[in-house]
PADRENSE-680955 format. One line per 10 residues: number of its first residue (from 1); their letters; for each residue x, y, z of N, C-alpha, C. Coordinates in steps of 0.1 Angstrom, whole numbers, m for minus. Atoms other than C-alpha are relative to their C-alpha. Layout:
BEGIN
NUM	a	X,Y,Z,X,Y,Z,X,Y,Z  ...
//
This chain:
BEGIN
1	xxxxxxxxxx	m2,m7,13,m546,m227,m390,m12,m4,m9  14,2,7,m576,m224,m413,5,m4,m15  m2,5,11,m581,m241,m447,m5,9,m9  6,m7,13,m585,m225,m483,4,m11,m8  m3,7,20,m591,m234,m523,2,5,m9  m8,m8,15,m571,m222,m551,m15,4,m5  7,2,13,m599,m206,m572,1,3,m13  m6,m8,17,m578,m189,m598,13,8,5  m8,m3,3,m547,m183,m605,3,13,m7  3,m15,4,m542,m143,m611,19,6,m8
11	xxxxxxxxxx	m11,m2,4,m503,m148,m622,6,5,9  m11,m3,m12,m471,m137,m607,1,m5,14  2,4,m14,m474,m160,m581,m12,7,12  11,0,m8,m509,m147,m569,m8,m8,m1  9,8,3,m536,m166,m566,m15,3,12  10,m2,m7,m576,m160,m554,m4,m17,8  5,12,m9,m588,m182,m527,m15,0,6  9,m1,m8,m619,m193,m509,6,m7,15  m5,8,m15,m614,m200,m473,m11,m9,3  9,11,m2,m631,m231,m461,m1,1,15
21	xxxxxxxxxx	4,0,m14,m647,m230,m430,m10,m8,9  8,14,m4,m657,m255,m408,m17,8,7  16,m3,m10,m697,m243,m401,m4,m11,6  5,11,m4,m706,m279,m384,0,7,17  8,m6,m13,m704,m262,m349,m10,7,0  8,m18,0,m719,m227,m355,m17,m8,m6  11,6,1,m747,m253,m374,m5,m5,13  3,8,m9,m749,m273,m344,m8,7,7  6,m15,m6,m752,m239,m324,m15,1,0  12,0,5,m781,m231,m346,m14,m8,4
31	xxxxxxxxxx	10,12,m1,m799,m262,m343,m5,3,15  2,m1,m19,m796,m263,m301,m7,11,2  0,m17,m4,m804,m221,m301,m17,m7,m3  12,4,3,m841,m233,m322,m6,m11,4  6,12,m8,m848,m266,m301,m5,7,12  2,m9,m14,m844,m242,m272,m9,9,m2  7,m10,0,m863,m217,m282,m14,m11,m4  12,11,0,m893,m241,m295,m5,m6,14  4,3,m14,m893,m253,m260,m8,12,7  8,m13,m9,m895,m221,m247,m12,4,m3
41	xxxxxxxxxx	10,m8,5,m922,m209,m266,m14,m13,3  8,12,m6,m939,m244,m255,m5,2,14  7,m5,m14,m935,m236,m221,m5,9,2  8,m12,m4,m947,m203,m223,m11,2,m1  10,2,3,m976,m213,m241,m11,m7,11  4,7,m11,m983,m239,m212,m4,9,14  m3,m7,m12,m972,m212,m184,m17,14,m4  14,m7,2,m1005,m186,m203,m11,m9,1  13,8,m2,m1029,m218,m202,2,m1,16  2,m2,m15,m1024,m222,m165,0,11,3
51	xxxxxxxxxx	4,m16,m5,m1022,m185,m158,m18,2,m2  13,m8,5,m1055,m180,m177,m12,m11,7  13,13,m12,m1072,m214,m156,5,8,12  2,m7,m13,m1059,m196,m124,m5,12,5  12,m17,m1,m1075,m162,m131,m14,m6,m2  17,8,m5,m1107,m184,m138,m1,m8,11  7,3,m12,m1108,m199,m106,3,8,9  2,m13,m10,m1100,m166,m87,m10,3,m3  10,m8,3,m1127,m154,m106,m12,m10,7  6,11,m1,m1147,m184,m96,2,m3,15
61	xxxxxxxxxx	1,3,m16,m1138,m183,m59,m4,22,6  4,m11,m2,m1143,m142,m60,m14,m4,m2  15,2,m4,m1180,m150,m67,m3,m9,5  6,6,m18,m1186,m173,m41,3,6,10  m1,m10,m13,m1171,m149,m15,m10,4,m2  3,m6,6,m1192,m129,m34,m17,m4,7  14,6,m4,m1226,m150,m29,0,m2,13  3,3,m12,m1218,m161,4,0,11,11  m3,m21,m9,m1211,m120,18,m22,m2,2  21,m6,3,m1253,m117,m1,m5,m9,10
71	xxxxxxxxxx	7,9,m9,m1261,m149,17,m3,5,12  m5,m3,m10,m1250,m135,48,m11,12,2  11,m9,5,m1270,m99,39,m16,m7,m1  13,5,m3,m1300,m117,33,m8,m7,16  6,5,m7,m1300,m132,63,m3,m19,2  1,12,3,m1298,m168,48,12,m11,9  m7,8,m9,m1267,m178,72,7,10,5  m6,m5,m9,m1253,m165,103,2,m7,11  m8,7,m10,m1238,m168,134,m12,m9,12  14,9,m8,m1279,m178,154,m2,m7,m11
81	xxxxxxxxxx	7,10,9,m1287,m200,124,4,m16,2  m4,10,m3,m1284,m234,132,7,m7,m13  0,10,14,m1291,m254,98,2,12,m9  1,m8,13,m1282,m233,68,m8,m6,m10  7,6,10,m1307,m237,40,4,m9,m6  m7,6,15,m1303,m262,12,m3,5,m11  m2,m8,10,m1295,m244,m19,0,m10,m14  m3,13,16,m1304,m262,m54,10,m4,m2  m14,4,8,m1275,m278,m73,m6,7,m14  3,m9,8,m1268,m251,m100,1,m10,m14
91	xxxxxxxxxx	2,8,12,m1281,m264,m136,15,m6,m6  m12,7,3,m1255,m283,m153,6,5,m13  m7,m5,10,m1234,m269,m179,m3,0,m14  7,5,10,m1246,m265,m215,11,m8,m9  m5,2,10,m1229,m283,m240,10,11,m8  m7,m9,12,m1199,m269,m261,m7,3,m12  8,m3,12,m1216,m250,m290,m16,5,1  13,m1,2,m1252,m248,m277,m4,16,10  2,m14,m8,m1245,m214,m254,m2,7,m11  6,m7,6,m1263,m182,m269,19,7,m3
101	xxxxxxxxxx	m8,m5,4,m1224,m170,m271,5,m6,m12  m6,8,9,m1211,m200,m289,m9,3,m13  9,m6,8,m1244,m193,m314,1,14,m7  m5,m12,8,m1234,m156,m321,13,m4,m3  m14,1,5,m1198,m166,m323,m2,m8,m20  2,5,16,m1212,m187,m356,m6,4,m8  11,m13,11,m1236,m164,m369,10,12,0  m10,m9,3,m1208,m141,m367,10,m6,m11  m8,3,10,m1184,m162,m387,m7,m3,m14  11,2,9,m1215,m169,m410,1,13,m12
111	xxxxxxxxxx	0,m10,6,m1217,m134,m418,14,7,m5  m11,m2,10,m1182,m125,m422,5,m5,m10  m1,9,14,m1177,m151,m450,m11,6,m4  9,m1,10,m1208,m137,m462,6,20,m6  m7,m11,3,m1192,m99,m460,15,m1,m13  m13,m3,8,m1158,m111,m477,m9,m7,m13  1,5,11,m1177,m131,m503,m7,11,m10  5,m12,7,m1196,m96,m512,13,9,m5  m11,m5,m1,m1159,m83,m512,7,m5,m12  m3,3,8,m1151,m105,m534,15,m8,1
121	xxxxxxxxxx	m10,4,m12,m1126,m123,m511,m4,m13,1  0,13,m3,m1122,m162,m507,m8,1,16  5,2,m14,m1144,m170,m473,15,m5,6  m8,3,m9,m1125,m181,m444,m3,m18,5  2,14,m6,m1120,m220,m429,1,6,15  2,2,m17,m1129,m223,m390,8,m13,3  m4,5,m4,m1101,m235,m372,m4,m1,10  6,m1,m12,m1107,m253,m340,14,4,10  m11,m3,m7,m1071,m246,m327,m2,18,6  m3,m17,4,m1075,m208,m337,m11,8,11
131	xxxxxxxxxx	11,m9,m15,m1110,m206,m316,2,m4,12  m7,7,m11,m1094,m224,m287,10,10,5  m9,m11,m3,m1066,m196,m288,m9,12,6  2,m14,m3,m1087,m167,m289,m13,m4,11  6,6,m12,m1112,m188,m262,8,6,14  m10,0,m10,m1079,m186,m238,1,17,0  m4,m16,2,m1076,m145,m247,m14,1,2  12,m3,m6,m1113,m139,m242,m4,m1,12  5,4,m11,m1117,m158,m210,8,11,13  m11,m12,m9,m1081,m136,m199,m7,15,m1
141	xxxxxxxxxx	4,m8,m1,m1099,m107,m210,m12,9,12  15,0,m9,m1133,m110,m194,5,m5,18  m9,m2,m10,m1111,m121,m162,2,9,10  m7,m13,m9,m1094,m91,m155,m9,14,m11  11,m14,0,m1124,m68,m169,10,9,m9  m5,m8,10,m1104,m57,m200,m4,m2,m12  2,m1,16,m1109,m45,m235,12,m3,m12  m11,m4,8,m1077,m46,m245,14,m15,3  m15,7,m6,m1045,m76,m238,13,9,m5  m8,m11,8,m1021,m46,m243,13,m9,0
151	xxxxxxxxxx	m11,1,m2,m993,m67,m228,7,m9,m9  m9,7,12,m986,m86,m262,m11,1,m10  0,4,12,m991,m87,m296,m3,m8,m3  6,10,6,m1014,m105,m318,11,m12,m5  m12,12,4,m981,m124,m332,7,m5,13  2,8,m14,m970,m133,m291,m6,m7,0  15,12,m3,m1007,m145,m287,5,m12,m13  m4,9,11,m1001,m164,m322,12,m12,7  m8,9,m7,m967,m180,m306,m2,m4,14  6,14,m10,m981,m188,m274,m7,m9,2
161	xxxxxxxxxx	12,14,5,m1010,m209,m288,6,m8,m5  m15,9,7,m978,m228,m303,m6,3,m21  5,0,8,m987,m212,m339,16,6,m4  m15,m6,7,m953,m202,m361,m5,12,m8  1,m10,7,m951,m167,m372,6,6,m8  m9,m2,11,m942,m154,m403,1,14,m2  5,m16,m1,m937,m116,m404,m4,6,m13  5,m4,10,m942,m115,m443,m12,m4,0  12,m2,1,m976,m124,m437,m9,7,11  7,m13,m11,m985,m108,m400,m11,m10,7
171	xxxxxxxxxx	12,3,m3,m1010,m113,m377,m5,13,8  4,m10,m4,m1036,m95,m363,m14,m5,9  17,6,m8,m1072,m99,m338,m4,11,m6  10,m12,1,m1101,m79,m347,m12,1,16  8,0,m12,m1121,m71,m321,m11,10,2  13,m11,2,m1155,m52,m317,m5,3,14  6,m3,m13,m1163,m42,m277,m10,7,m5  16,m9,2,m1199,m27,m274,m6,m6,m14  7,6,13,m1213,m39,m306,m8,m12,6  13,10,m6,m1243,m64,m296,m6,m4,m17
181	xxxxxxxxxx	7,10,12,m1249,m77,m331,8,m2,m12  m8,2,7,m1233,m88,m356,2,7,m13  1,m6,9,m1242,m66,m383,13,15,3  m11,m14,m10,m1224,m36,m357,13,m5,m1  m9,4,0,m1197,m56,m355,13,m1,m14  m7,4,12,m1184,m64,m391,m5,12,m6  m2,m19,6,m1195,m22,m402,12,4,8  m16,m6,m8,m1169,m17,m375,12,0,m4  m12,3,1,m1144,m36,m385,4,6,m15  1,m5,20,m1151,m26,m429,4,10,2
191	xxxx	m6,m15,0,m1147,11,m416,15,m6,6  m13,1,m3,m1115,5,m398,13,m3,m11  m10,9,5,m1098,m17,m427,m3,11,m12  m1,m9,8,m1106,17,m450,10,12,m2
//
């Protein structure tokens, strides 16, 4: 039998009530439903970082098939070749930040703070989480030889980087294919947001 509280007295022996209701489960509920779900969106996040390291080293054993087919073509190793050549060891990796991509990537952010400041718009902070996300979405892109990640939503990508989404404020990627300079790139995107 469920509990109530007098809250007034209406005469003739009526009386308005509030019913009291135990919410401490249905809380509980709550609680367990969003631990669960935080997990999930943990693991899922974990389950797109190894997806997107396993498409880089398909891609990364597709071009060694790849070299070693040419090799083959060339003439450089077969089935009469005794010794196979020795092949340099390929230069060693540049540094985070000093590739000519990493370089436009900041001459790019350079200039869109310098676009919104003409706008009349607060610049933007460079997060390192944020370029780390769209790192993991570029690499899946370039991957699988697409323009597009149709199969989720900038707010998905957002929750799988483990970022919380708020729908009163949104998210969104911009993105400019074909454009080769940065100037191309941020006219592109000014027309679009008109």
């Amino acid at each position: 039998m469920g509990r109530a509280k007098i809250t007034e007295n209406v005469g003739e022996g009526l009386y308005k009530v509030q019913l009291l209701y135990n919410l401490a489960p249905l809380e509980a509920e709550l609680a367990d439903i969003a631990l669960r779900d935080a997990k999930y969106s943990e693991t899922l996040a974990a389950a797109n970082r190894t997806l997107a390291q396993l498409l880089s080293a398909r891609n990364d054993a597709d071009e060694a098939v790849s070299a070693v087919i040419q090799q083959w073509r060339d003439g450089l190793i077969g089935p009469n070749l005794e010794d196979p050549p020795n092949f340099p060891e390929p230069p060693p990796e540049a540094p985070p930040g000093t590739t000519a991509a990493a370089q436009m990537a900041s001459e790019l952010f350079t200039a869109v703070n310098a676009a919104r400041s003409a706008a009349g718009v607060d610049a933007l902070t460079r997060a390192t989480e944020l370029n780390s996300a769209a790192a993991v979405i570029l690499e899946w892109l370039h991957n699988n030889r697409a323009t597009a990640d149709l199969a989720y939503l900038p707010e998905h990508r957002a929750v799988n980087a483990g970022y919380a989404y708020d729908s009163a404020v949104g998210a969104d990627s911009l993105q400019s294919f074909g454009h080769n300079s940065n100037d191309l790139a941020i006219s592109y995107w000014l027309r679009g947001s008109q």
